[in-house]
C-alpha positions as CSV (number, residue, x, y, z in Angstrom):
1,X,98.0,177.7,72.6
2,X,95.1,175.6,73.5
3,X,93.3,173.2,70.4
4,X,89.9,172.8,70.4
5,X,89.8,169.7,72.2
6,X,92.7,169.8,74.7
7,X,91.6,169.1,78.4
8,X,93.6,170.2,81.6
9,X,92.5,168.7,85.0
10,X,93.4,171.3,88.0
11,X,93.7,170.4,91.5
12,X,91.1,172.5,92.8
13,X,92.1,172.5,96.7
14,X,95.3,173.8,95.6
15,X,93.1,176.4,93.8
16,X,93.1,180.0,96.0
17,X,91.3,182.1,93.1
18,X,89.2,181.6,90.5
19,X,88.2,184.0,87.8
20,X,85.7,182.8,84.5
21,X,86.3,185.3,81.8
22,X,84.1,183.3,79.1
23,X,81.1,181.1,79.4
24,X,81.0,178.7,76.3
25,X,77.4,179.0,75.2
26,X,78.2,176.7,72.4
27,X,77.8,173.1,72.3
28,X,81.1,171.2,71.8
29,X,81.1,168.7,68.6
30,X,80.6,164.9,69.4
31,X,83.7,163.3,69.9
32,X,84.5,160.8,66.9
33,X,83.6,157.1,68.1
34,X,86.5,155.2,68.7
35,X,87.5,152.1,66.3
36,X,87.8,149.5,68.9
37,X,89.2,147.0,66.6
38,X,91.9,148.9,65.7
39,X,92.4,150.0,69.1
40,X,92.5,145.9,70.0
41,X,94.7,145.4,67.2
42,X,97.7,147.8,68.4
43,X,97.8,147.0,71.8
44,X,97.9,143.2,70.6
45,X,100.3,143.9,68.6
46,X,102.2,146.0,71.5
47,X,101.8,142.9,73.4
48,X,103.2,140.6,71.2
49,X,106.5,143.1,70.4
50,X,107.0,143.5,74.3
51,X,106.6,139.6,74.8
52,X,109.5,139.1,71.9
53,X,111.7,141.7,73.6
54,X,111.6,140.1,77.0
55,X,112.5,136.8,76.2
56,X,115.4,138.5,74.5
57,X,116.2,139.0,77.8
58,X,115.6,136.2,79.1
59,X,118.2,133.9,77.5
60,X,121.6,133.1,79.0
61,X,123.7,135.7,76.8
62,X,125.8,138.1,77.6
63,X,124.6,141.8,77.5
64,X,125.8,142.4,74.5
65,X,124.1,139.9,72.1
66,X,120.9,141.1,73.8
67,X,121.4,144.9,72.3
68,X,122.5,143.1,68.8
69,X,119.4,140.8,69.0
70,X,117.2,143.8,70.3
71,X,118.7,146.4,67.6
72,X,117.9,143.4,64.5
73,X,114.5,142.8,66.0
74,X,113.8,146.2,65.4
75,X,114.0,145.5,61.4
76,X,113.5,141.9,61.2
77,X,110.8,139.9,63.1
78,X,111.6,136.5,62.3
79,X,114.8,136.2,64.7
80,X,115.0,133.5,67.8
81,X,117.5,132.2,70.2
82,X,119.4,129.4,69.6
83,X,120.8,128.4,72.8
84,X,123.2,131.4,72.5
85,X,123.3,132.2,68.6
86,X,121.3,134.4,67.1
87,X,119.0,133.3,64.6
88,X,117.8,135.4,61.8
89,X,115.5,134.6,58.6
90,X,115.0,130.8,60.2
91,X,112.4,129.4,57.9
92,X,113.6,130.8,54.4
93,X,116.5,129.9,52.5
94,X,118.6,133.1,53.3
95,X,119.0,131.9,57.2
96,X,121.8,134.1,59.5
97,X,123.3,133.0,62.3
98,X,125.3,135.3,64.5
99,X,127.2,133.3,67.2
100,X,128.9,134.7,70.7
101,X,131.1,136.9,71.1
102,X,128.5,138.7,67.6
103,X,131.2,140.3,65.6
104,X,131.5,140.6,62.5
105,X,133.5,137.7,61.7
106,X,131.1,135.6,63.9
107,X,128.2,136.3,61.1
108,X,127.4,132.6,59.7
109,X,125.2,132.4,56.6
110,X,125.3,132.3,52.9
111,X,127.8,135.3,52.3
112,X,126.6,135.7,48.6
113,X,123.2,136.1,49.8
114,X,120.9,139.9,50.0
115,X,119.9,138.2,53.8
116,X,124.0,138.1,54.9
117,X,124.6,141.1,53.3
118,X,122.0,143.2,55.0
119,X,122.6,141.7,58.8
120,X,126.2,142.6,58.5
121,X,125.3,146.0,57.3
122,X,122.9,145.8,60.6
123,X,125.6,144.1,62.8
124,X,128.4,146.9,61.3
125,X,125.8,149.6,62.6
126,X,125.4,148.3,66.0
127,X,129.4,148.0,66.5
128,X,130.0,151.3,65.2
129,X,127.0,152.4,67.4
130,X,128.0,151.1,70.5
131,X,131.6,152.0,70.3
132,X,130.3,155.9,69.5
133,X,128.0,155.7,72.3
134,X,130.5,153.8,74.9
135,X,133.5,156.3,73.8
136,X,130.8,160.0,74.5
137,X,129.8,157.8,77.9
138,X,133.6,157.6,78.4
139,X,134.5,161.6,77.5
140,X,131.6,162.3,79.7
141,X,133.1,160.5,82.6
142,X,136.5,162.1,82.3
143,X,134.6,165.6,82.1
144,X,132.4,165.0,85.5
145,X,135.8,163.8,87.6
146,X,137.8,166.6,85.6
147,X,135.2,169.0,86.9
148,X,135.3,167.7,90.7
């Protein structure tokens, strides 16, 4: 079903026949004007998330610590690199730092603190995320060659 203001483009020299069975005789409504300011605002702020993902990519760390430090981003936007630790909550009192290889036991941080708590709740997630994912990835595998 069509809305009122859906629009299909057609490659008309692939087009062989061509039947109208309406003529619109009314006259569409005026689009609404656009709200270029909050159009600005998004894609600046699209641009600034995409620019704090990549240079989570950019450090020297292992795979890994990139998905942990993309996966906390996601949440938290006051995380860095520190050479290779991950730093969360830098500026406020509650800082977290997760160093290599970022298990659990690698969390650093006041343990007594709501900030700990909730990264190792986040970090807990990601492990038991990744080893769900890693161990469907692996049944998969032994499935395809099974099936060969």
């Amino acid at each position: 079903m069509m809305g009122l203001n859906d629009v299909h483009f057609i490659n008309l020299s692939l087009v062989s026949e061509l039947q109208v069975k309406k003529e619109v005789t009314s006259i569409p409504e005026i689009p609404q004007s656009l709200n270029l300011q909050r159009i600005n605002s998004r894609i600046r702020n699209q641009v600034d998330e995409k620019k704090r993902l990549l240079t989570s990519m950019s450090s020297s760390v292992t795979p890994e610590g990139q998905r942990l430090f993309v996966t906390i981003g996601k949440t938290i936007k006051d995380i860095r690199w520190r050479n290779t630790d991950i730093v969360v909550w830098d500026q406020q009192v509650g800082c977290v730092v997760i160093t290599p290889p970022y298990q659990l036991e690698d969390i650093q941080g006041n343990s007594n603190s709501m900030e700990y708590s909730y990264i190792r709740k986040v970090v807990e997630k990601h492990m038991k995320d990744t080893t769900l994912n890693s161990s469907q990835n692996q049944q998969v595998i032994q499935h395809n060659s099974n099936s060969q």
